[in-house]
NUTI-570083 format. One record per residue (C-alpha): residue in three letters; residue number from 1; x, y, z. Coordinates in steps of 0.02 Angstrom, whole numbers. Layout:
residues N
[vexba 'ALA',NUM,[X,Y,Z]]
...
end
This chain:
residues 294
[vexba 'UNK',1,[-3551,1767,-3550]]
[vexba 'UNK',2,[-3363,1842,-3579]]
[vexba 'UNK',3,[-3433,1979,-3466]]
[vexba 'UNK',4,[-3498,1879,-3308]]
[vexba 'UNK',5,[-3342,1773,-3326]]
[vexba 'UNK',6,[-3233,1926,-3335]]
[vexba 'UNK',7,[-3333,2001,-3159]]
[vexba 'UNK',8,[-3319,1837,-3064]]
[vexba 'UNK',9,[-3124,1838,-3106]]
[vexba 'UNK',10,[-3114,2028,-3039]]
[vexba 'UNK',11,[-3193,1968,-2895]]
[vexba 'UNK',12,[-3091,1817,-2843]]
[vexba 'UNK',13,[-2924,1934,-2871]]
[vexba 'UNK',14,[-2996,2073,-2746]]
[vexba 'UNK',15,[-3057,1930,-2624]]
[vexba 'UNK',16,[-2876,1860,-2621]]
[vexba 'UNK',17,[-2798,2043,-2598]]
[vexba 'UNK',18,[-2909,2079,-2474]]
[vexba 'UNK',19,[-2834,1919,-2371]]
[vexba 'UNK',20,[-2658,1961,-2416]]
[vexba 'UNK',21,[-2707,2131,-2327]]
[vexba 'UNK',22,[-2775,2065,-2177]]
[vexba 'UNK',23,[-2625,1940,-2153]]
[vexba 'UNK',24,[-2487,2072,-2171]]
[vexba 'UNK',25,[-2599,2202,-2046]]
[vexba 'UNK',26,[-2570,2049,-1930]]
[vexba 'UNK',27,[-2403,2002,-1954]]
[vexba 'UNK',28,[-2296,2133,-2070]]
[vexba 'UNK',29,[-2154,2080,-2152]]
[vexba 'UNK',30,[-1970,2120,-2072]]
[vexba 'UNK',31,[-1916,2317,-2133]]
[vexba 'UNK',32,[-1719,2250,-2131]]
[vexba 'UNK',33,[-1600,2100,-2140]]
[vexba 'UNK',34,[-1594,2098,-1940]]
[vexba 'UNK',35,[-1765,2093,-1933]]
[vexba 'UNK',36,[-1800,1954,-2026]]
[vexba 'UNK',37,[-1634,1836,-1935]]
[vexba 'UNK',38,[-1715,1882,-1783]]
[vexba 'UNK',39,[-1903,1850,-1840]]
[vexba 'UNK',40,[-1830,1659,-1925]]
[vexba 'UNK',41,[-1730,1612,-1759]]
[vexba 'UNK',42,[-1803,1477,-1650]]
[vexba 'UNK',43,[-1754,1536,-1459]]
[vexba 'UNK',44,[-1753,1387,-1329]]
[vexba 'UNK',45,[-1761,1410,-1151]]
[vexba 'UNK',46,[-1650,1283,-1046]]
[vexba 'UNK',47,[-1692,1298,-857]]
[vexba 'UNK',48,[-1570,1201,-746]]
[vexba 'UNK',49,[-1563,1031,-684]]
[vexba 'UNK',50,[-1683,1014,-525]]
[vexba 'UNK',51,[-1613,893,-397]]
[vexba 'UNK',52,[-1709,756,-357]]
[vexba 'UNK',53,[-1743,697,-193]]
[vexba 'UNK',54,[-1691,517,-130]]
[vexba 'UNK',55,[-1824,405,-148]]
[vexba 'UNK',56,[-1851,268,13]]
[vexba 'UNK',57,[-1784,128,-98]]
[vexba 'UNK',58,[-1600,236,-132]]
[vexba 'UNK',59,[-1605,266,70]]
[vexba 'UNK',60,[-1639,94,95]]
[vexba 'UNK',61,[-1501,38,5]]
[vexba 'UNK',62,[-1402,155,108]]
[vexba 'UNK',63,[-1438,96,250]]
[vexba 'UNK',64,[-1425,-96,203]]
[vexba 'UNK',65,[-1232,-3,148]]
[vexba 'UNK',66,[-1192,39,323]]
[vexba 'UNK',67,[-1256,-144,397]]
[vexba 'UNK',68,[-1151,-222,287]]
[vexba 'UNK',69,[-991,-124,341]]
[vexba 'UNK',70,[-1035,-123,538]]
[vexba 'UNK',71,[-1050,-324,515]]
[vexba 'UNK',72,[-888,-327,427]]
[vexba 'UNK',73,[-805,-205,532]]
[vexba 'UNK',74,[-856,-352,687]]
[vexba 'UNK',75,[-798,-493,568]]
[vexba 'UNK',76,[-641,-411,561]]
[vexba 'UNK',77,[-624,-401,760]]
[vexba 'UNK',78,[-659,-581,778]]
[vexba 'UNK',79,[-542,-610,617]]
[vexba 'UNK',80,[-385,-752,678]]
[vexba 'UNK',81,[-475,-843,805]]
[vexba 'UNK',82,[-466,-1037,734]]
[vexba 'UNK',83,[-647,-1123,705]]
[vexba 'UNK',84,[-723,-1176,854]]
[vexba 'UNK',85,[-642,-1312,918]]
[vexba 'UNK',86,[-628,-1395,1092]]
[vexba 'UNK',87,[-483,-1318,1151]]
[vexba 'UNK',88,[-465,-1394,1310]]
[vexba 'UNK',89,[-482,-1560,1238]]
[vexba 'UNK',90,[-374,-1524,1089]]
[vexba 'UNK',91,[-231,-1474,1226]]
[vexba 'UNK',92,[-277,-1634,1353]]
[vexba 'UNK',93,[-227,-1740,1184]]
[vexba 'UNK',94,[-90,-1632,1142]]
[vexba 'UNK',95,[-7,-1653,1321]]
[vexba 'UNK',96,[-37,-1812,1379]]
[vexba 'UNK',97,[132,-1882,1336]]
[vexba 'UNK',98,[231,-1714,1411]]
[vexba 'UNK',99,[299,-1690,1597]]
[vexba 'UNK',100,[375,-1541,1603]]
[vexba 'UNK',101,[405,-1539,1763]]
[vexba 'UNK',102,[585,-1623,1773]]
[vexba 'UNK',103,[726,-1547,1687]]
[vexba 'UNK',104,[912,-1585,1676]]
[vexba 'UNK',105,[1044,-1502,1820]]
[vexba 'UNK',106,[1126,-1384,1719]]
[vexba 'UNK',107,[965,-1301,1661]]
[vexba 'UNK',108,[906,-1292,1842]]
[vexba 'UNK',109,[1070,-1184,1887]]
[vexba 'UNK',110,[1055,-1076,1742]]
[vexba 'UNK',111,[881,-1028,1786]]
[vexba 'UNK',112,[932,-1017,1961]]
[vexba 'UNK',113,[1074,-912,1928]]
[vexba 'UNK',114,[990,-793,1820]]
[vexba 'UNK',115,[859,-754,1962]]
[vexba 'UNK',116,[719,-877,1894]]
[vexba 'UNK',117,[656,-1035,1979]]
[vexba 'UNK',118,[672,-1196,1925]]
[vexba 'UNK',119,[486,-1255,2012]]
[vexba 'UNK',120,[366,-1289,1890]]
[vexba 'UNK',121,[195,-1254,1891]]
[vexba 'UNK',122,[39,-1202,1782]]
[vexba 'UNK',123,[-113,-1084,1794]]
[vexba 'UNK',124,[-287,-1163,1740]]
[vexba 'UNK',125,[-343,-1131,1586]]
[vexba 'UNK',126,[-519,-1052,1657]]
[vexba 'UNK',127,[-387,-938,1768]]
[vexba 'UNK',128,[-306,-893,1622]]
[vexba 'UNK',129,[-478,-863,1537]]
[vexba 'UNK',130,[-535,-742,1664]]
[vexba 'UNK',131,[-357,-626,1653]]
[vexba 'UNK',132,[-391,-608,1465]]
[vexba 'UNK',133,[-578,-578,1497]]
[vexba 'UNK',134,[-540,-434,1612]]
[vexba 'UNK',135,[-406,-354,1513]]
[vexba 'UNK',136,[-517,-348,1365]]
[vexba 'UNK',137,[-402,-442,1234]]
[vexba 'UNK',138,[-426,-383,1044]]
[vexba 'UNK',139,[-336,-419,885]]
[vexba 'UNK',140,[-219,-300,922]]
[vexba 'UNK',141,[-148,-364,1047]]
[vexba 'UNK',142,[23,-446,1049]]
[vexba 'UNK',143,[52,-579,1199]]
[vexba 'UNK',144,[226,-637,1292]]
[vexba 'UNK',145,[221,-776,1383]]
[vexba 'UNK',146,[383,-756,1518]]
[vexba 'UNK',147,[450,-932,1564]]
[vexba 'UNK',148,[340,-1016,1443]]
[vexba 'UNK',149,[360,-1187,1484]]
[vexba 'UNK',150,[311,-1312,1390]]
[vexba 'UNK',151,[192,-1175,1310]]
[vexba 'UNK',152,[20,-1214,1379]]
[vexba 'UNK',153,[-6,-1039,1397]]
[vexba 'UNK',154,[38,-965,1236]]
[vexba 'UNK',155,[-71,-1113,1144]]
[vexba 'UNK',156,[-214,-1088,1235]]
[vexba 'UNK',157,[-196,-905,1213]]
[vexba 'UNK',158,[-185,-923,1035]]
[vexba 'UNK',159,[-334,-1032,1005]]
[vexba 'UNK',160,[-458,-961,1118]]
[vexba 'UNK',161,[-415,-775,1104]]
[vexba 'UNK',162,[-384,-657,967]]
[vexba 'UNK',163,[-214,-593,978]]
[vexba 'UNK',164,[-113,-533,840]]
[vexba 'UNK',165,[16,-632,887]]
[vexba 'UNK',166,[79,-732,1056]]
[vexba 'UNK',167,[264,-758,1084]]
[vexba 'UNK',168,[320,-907,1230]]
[vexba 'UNK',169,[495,-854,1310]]
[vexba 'UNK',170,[583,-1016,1398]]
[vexba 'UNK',171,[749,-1057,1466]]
[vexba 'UNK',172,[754,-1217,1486]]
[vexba 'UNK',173,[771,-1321,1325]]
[vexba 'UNK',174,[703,-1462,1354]]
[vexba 'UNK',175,[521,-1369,1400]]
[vexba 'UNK',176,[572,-1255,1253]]
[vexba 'UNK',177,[572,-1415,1151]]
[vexba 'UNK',178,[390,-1464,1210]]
[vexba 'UNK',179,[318,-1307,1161]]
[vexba 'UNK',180,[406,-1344,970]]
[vexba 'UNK',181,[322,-1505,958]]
[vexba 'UNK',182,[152,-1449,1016]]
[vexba 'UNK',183,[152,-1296,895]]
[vexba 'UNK',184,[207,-1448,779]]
[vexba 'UNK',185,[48,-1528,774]]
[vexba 'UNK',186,[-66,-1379,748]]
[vexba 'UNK',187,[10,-1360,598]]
[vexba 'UNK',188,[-31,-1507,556]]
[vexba 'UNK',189,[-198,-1495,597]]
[vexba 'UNK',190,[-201,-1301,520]]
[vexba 'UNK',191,[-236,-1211,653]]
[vexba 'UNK',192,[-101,-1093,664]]
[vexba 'UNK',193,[-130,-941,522]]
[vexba 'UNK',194,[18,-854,453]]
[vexba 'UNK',195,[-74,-692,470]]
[vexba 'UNK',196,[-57,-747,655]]
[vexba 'UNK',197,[108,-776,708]]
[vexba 'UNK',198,[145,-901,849]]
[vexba 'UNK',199,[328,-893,905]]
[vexba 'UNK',200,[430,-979,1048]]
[vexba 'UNK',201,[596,-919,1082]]
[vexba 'UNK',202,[745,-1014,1191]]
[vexba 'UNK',203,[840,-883,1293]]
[vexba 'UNK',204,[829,-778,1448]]
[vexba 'UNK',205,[677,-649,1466]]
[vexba 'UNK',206,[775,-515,1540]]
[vexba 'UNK',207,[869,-515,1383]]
[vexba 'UNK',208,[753,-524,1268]]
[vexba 'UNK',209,[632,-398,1172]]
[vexba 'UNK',210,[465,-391,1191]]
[vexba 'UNK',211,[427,-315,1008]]
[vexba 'UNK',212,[256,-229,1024]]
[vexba 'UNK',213,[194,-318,1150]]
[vexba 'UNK',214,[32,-252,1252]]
[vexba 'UNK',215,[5,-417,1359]]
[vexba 'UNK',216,[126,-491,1476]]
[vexba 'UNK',217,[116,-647,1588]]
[vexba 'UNK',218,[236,-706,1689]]
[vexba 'UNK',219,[208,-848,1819]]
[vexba 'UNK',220,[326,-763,1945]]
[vexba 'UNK',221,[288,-843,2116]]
[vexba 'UNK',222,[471,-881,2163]]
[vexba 'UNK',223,[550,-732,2042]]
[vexba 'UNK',224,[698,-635,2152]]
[vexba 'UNK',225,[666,-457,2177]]
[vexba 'UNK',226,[817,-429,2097]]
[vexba 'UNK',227,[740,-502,1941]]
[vexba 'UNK',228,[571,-400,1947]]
[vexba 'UNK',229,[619,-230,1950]]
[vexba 'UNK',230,[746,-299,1821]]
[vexba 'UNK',231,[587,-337,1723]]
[vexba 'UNK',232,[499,-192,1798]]
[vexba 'UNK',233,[625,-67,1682]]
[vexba 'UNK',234,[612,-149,1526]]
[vexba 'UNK',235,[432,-124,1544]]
[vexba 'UNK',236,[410,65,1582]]
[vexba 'UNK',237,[512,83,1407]]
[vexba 'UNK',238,[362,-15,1306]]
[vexba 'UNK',239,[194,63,1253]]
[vexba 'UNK',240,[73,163,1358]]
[vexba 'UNK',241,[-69,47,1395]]
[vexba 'UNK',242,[40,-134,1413]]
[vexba 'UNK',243,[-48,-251,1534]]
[vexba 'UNK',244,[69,-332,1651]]
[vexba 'UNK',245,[3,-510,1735]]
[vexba 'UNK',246,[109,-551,1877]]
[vexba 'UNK',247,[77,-691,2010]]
[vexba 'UNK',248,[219,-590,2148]]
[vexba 'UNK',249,[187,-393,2163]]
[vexba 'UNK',250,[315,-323,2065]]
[vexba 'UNK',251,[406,-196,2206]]
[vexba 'UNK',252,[404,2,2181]]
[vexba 'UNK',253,[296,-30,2042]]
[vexba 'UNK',254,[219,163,2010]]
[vexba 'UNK',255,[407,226,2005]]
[vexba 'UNK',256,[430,119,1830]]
[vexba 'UNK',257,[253,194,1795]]
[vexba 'UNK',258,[128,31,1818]]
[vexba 'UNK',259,[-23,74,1883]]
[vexba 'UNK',260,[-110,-83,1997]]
[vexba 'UNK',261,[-270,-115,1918]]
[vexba 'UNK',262,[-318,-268,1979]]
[vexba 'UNK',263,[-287,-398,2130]]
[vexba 'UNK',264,[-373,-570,2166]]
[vexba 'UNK',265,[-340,-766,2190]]
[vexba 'UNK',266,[-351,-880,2075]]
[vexba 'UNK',267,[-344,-1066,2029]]
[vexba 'UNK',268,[-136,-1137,2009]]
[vexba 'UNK',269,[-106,-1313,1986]]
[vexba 'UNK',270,[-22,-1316,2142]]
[vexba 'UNK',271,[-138,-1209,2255]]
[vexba 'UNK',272,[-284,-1261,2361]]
[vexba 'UNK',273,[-445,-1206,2345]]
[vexba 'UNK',274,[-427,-1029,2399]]
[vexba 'UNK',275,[-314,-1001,2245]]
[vexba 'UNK',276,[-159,-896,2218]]
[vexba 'UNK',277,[-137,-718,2218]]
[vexba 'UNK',278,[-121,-631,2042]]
[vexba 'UNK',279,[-90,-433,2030]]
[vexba 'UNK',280,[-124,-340,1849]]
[vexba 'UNK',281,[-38,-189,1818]]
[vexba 'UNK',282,[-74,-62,1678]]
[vexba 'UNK',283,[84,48,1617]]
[vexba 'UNK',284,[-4,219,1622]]
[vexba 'UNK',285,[180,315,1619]]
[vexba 'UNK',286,[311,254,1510]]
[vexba 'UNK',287,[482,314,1518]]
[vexba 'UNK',288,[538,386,1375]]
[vexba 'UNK',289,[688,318,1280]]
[vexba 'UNK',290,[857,413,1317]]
[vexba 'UNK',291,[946,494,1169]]
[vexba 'UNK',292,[1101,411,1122]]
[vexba 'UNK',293,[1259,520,1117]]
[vexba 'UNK',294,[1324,538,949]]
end
């Protein structure tokens, strides 16, 4: 019994050297140190980051991106212009206490002796309209108003169109002191933004400074020639591109650099039917400004 005990044992211990043999035929053991770091170390393989393409969804959202900015950008254009109102009827109420028409003696013969003329008169608001309309007013334009009255012009200018700012130029003070109390009561009613500046100033055009301006009107019918190329100077020293609205032709014209753009009649409050003549002139060659001596 000891015997067949003794055989299976002997057995077992060859069968388990036998696998021991077959495993290290298969995988030997590491001859040195280095072998064996190198056999135990895990290696990893990193490949690089493969960029992924835009999915519809991320180009959508692009594109909604750009919308948004384009409609903004046009928002921004139209940005000043008051809430719709009726402007003509806002201006009828406004007005219908105010004749500007008479004005004391001694501010006739000031006007009259600084080349202006005392007449009064108006152009109609859809006259005024159509000027604008043609020039192609933006918010970056700046407006004078020369011989502003009683400011009809530079109030409908500012709530119809979207200039940066409109300025009113007048003489006379009692007109001077209509335009105040018109520009009183749209305040009053908020319609006149500070981002917007509406200004009317009392003194004499052809001494004052038109600061930036790219739009000028001046109802000029009766003007002396004297005045207008007066006028006609301090215009070829403003910015290329100025619009210049004149109801008389302004004389020599392309030597102060104005280019005549436009002629046609249109609607006064004192002409008939066939309208009066209006001349637009585009200031394609300023002068440049001489160097002061030191």
């Amino acid at each position: 019994m000891q015997l067949r005990v003794s055989v299976f044992s002997s057995i077992a211990t060859l069968l388990a050297l036998s696998v021991l043999i077959c495993v290290h035929a298969s995988n030997p053991m590491p001859a040195t140190r280095e072998e064996w770091e190198e056999s135990t170390t895990t290696t990893y393989e990193i490949t690089p980051a493969t960029k992924t393409k835009k999915t519809s969804s991320t180009t959508k959202t692009k594109k909604n991106k750009k919308e948004k900015v384009k409609k903004e950008k046009k928002q921004k254009a139209k940005k000043g212009v008051p809430a719709a109102v009726d402007t003509r009827q806002l201006m009828a109420d406004m007005y219908q206490h105010i004749n500007a028409f008479g004005i004391p003696e001694h501010e006739t013969k000031l006007i009259e002796e600084r080349g202006g003329a005392p007449t009064y008169g108006e152009i109609k608001p859809e006259s005024l309209a159509t000027i604008f309309n043609d020039i192609g007013v933006t918010n970056k334009d700046v407006f004078y108003d020369l011989g502003s009255g009683s400011g009809k012009t530079v109030i409908q200018a500012y709530l119809e169109f979207p200039f940066k700012k409109v300025v009113g130029v007048e003489l006379s003070e009692k007109r001077y002191n209509y335009a105040l109390e018109v520009l009183q009561v749209l305040r009053q009613r908020d319609l006149v933004d500070p981002a917007r500046p509406i200004e009317f100033i009392l003194g004499d055009f052809a001494e004052v400074p038109f600061d930036g301006a790219t739009v000028i009107y001046m109802c000029s019918t009766c003007y002396s020639n004297e005045l207008m190329e007066k006028l006609a100077e301090k215009f070829s020293h403003l910015k290329k591109g100025l619009h210049v609205v004149s109801l008389k032709q302004i004389p020599n014209h392309a030597s102060y650099g104005l280019e005549l753009v436009k002629e046609y009649r249109l609607p006064m409050t004192w002409s008939g039917p066939e309208g009066s003549p209006v001349s637009i002139y585009k200031l394609t060659k300023p002068k440049k400004a001489k160097k002061k001596r030191a």
